[in-house]
C-alpha positions in Angstrom: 11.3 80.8 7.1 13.5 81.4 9.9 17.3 80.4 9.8 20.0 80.2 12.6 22.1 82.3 9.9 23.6 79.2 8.2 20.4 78.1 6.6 18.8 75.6 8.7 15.4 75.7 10.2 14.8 76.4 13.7 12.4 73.7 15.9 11.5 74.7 19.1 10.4 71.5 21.3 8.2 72.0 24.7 8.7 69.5 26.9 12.0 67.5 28.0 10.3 63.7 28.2 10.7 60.6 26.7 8.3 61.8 23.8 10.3 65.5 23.3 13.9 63.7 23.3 13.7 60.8 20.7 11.5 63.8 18.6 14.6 65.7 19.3 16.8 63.5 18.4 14.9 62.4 15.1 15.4 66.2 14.1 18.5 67.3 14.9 20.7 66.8 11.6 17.4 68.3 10.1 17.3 71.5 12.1 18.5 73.4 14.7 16.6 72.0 17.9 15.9 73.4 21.3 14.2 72.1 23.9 12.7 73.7 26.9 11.6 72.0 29.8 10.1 73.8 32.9 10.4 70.9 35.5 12.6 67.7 35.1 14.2 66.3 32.2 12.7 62.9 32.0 9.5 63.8 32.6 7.4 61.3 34.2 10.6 59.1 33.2 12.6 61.2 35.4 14.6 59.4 38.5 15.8 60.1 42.0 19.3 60.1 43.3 20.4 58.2 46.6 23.9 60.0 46.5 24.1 57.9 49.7 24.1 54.9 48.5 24.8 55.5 44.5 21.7 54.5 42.9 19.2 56.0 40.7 15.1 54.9 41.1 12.6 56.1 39.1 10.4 58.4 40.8 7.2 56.7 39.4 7.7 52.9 39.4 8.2 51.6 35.4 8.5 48.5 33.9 8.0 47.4 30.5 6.3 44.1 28.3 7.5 42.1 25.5 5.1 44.0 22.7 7.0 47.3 23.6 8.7 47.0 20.5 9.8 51.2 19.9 11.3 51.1 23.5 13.6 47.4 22.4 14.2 49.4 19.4 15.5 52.4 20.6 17.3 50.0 23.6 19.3 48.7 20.5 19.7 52.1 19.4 21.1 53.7 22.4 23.3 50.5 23.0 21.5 50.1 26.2 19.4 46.4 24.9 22.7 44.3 27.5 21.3 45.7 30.4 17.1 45.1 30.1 16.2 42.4 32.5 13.4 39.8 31.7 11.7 38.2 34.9 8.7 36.5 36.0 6.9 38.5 38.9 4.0 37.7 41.6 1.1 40.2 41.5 -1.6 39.7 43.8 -4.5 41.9 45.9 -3.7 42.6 49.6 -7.5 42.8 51.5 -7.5 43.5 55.5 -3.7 43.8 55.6 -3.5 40.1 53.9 -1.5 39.8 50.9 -2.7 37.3 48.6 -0.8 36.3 45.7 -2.8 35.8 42.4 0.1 34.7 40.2 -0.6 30.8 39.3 -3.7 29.2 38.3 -3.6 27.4 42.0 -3.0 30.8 44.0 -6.5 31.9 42.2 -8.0 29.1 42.8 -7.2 29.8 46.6 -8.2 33.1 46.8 -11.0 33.2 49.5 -13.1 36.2 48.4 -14.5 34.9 45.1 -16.5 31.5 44.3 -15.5 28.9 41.8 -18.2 30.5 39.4 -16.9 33.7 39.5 -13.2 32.2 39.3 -13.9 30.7 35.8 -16.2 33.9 34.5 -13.1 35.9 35.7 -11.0 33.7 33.4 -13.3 33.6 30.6 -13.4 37.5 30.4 -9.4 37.6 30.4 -9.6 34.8 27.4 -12.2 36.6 25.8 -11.0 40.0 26.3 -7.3 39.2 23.8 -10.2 38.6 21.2 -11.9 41.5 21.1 -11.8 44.8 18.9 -11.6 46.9 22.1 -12.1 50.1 20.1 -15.7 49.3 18.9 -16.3 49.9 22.9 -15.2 53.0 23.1 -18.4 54.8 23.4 -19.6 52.4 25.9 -18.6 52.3 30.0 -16.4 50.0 31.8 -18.8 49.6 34.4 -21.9 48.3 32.2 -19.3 46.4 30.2 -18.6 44.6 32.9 -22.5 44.2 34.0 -23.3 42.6 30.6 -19.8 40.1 30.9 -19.3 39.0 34.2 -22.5 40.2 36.2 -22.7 42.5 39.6 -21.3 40.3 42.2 -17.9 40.1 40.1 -17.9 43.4 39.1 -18.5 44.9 43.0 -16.1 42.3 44.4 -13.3 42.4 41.5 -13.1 44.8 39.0 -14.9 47.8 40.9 -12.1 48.3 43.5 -9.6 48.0 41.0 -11.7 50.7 38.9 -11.9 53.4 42.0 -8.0 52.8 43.2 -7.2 53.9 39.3 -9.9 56.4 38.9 -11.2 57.3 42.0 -14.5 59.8 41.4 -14.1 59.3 37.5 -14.4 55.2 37.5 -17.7 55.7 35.9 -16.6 57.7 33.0 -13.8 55.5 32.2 -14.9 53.4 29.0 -14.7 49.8 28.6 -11.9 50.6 25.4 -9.7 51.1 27.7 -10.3 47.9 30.2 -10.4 45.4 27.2 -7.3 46.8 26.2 -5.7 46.8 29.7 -6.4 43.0 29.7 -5.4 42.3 26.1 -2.8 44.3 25.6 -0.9 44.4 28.9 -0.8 40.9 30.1 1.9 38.3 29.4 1.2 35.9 32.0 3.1 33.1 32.5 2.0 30.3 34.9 4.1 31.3 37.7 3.2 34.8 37.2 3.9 38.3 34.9 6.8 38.5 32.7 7.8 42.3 32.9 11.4 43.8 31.8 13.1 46.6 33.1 16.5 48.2 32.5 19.2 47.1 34.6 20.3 50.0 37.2 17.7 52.0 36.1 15.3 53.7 32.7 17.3 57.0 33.1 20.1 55.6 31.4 17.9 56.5 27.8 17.1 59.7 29.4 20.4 60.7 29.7 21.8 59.1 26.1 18.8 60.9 24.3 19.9 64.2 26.4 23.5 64.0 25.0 24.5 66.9 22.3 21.0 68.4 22.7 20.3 72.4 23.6 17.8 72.1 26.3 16.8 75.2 28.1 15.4 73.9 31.9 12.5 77.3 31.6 9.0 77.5 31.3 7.9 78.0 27.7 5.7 81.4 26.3 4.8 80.5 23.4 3.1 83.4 20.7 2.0 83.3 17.2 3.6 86.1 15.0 4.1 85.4 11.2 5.5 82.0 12.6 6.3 81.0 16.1 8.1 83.2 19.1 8.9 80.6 22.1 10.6 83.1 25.0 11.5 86.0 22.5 12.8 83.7 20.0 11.5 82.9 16.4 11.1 79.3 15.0 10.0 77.8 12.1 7.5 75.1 14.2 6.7 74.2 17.3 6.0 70.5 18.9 4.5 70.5 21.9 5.1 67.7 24.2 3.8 68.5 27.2 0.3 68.1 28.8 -2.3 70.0 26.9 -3.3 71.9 30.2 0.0 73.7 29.8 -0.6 75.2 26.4 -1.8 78.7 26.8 -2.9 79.2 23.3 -6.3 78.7 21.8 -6.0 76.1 19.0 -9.7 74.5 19.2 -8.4 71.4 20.7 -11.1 68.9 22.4 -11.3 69.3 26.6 -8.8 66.3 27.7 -9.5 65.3 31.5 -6.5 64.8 33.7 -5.7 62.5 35.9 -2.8 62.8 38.6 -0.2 60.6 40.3 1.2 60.3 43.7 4.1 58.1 44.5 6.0 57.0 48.0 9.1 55.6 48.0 10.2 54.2 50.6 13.2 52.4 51.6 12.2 49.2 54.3 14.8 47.7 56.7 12.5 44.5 55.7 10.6 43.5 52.6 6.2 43.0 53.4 6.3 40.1 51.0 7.7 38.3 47.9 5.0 40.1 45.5 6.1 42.4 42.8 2.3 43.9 42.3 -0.2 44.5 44.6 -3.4 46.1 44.5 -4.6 47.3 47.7 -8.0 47.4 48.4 -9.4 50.2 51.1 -6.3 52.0 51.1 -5.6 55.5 50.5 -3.2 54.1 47.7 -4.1 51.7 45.1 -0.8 49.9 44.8 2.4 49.0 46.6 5.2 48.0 44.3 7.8 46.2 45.7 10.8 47.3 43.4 13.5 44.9 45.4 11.0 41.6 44.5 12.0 42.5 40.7 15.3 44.2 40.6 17.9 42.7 43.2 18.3 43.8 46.4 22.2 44.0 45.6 21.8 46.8 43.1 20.5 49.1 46.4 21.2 47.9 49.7 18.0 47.9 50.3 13.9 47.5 50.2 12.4 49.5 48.0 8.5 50.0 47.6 6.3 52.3 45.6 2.8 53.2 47.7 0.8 54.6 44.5 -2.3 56.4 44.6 -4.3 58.2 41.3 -6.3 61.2 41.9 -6.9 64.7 39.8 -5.3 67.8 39.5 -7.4 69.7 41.6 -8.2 66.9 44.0 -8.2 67.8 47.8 -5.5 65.1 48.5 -3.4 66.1 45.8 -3.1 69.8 47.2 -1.7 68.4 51.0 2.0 68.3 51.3 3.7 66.5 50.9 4.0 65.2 54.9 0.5 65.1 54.9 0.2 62.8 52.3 3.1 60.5 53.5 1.7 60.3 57.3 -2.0 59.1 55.5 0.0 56.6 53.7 2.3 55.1 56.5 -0.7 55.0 58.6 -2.2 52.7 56.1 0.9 50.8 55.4 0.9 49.6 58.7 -2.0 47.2 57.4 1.1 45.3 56.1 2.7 45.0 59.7 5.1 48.0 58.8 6.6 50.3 61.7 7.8 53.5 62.1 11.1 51.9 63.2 11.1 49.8 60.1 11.5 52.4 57.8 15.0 53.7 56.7 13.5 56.9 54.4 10.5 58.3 52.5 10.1 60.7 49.7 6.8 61.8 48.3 6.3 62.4 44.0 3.9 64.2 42.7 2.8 64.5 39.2 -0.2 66.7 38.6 -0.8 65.6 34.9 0.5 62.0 34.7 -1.9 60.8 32.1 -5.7 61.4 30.5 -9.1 59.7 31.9 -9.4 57.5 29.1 -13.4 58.3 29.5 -16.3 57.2 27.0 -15.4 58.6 23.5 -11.8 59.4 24.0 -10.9 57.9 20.7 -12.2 61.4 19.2 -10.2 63.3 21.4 -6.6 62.0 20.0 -4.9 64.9 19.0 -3.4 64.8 15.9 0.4 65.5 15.2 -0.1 68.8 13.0 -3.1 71.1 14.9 -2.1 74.3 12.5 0.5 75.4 10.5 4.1 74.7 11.7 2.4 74.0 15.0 2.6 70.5 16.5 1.0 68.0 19.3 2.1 64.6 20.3 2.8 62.8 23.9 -0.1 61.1 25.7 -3.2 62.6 23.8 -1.4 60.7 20.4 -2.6 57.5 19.1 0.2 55.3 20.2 -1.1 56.4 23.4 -4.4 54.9 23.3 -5.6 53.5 25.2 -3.0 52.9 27.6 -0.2 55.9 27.9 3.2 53.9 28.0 7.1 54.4 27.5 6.2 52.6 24.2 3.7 54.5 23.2 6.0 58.1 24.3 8.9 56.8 22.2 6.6 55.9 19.2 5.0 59.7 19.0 8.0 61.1 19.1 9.2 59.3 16.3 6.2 59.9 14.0 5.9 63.7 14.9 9.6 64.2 13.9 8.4 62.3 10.4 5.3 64.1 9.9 7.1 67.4 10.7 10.1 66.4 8.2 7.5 65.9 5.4 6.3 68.8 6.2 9.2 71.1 5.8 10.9 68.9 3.3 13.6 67.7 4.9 13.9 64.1 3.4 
């Protein structure tokens, strides 16, 4: 065992997100914690400063659903649950620069680029869908799923657009696991629209309560296997490793987990484009524009905020331009929407080259457990509460469970 010199245990925690900090936190009157992060605290959580106008925004847009029970949880915990903000949205799909809003029953109805027939076998597949054991799919692909549901014209008109804006090159990996449980598990629909919370002024609020009276070292992580563990020179009794599993430079016979990336725009608009929260673009370099100011009120920034989001992989061609590059491609695009240069009070690009796994055919076997070896741990967005849709939720609740398992472990109860 290694001690501090007073007798308690040493944990050493890679990785500074949602998933490292409550695990942090669940340890500390255990052990002696420190955490090392080599980017942002906050991970994919983490948020952007407009010292201008005195607001934080999340980097990555976030919201959160009625089922996220670890996240109200913890809300309560951190004394935070006042502020989280329940409201009804629009989403729609946005098709030759026209937004069209699929929020109500009528709206869909409306919607010019699918027949009645394929109106009610859409429906039918969303009913149908909450029903389902989506893990007894996992094996099987989204795509021939879909074939065997709804037929080829809905699949090529609907769901395959939505499939390449999240996916890109990998949509025909991606199982049908996954898209049931997109459907079933994510949707609280309500007949003007989506019913989505979101924390008043901003998610990095937990970030920086779970941050409070915690050692966190902002360096990259070497991690070696002596008799126990040596992260940067320094022993510990275990190790939990938060962070993507393409950052650990050890060999623990783990299964190959396939990457995907995110890129985010923000952009501030003298103007809003519409009054949708959610819209999937079709036949744009992004996949998604995320009108923050049609959720949140426009009072809390003093202006239009919009995400342009776009999903690609690591080694991708787009994700390697700069970040100019990127944001010219996307304003070009954006000015589908009847957006100018001149309307447009500031942009910032967000890149994150690791933002979550291609939840592919047989990923279920690839789910890393929490203990890998001895005194050596995994969790983040290869663990179960992860699957099979990577959330705040699911972060909080792996955190949680590897500070348990870790406890038991060492015998800390």
């Amino acid at each position: 065992m290694v001690f501090d010199g007073e007798g308690i245990m040493k944990v050493a925690i890679i990785g500074a997100g949602l998933t490292g900090l409550v695990a942090a936190n669940e340890l500390k009157d255990y052990v002696q914690v420190k955490v090392f992060e080599a980017e942002e605290v906050g991970g994919l959580v983490s948020s952007y400063f407009n010292d201008s106008k005195g607001y934080h925004i999340e980097k990555f847009y976030h919201h959160c659903f009625k089922n996220d029970f670890e996240l109200l949880r913890l809300l309560k915990e951190l004394r935070l649950s006042s502020k989280l903000v329940w409201k009804t949205v629009k989403v729609g799909t946005a098709f030759d620069g026209k937004i069209f809003s699929l929020s109500t029953p009528f709206e869909i109805l409306r919607y010019p680029y699918l027949n009645l027939k394929e109106k009610v076998k859409l429906a039918m597949f969303t009913i149908k869908s909450r029903r389902k054991n989506y893990e007894t799919f996992d094996d099987e692909s989204a795509i021939d799923g879909l074939k065997k549901e709804v037929g080829e014209a809905l699949l090529s008109k609907f769901f395959m657009p939505l499939l390449n804006a999240k996916f890109g090159e990998n949509a025909k990996d991606v199982s049908y696991a996954w898209l049931l449980a997109r459907v079933a598990i994510r949707s609280n629909r309500k007949l003007k629209g989506e019913e989505i919370g979101y924390l008043r002024h901003g998610f990095w609020q937990i970030i920086e309560k779970l941050s409070e009276d915690i050692d966190i070292k902002k360096e990259k992580a070497k991690i070696e296997k002596s008799r126990g563990w040596v992260v940067n020179g320094e022993d510990f009794d275990a190790v939990v490793f938060t962070a993507p599993l393409n950052e650990l430079k050890i060999n623990l016979n783990l299964p190959e987990v396939r990457y995907q990336s995110s890129i985010c725009a923000l952009i501030a608009l003298k103007n809003p484009i519409s009054d949708v929260y959610w819209i999937n673009s079709i036949g744009t370099t992004f996949g998604a524009v995320i009108e923050h100011t049609n959720f949140m009120p426009f009072e809390d920034y003093g202006e239009n905020l919009l995400y342009l989001a776009s999903y690609t992989t690591p080694n991708s061609e787009f994700f390697m331009k700069d970040d100019k590059e990127i944001l010219k491609i996307f304003l070009s695009d954006l000015k589908n929407f009847g957006v100018r240069d001149e309307d447009i009070a500031w942009s910032k690009v967000f890149k994150a080259k690791y933002s979550g796994p291609i939840y592919e055919r047989g990923y279920s076997k690839k789910i890393t457990p929490y203990r890998v070896a001895k005194g050596f741990y995994i969790a983040g967005m290869t663990s179960k509460p992860n699957y099979p849709e990577r959330s705040m939720n699911g972060s909080i609740k792996a955190g949680k469970e590897v500070a348990e398992k870790l406890k038991k472990d060492l015998e800390l109860d």
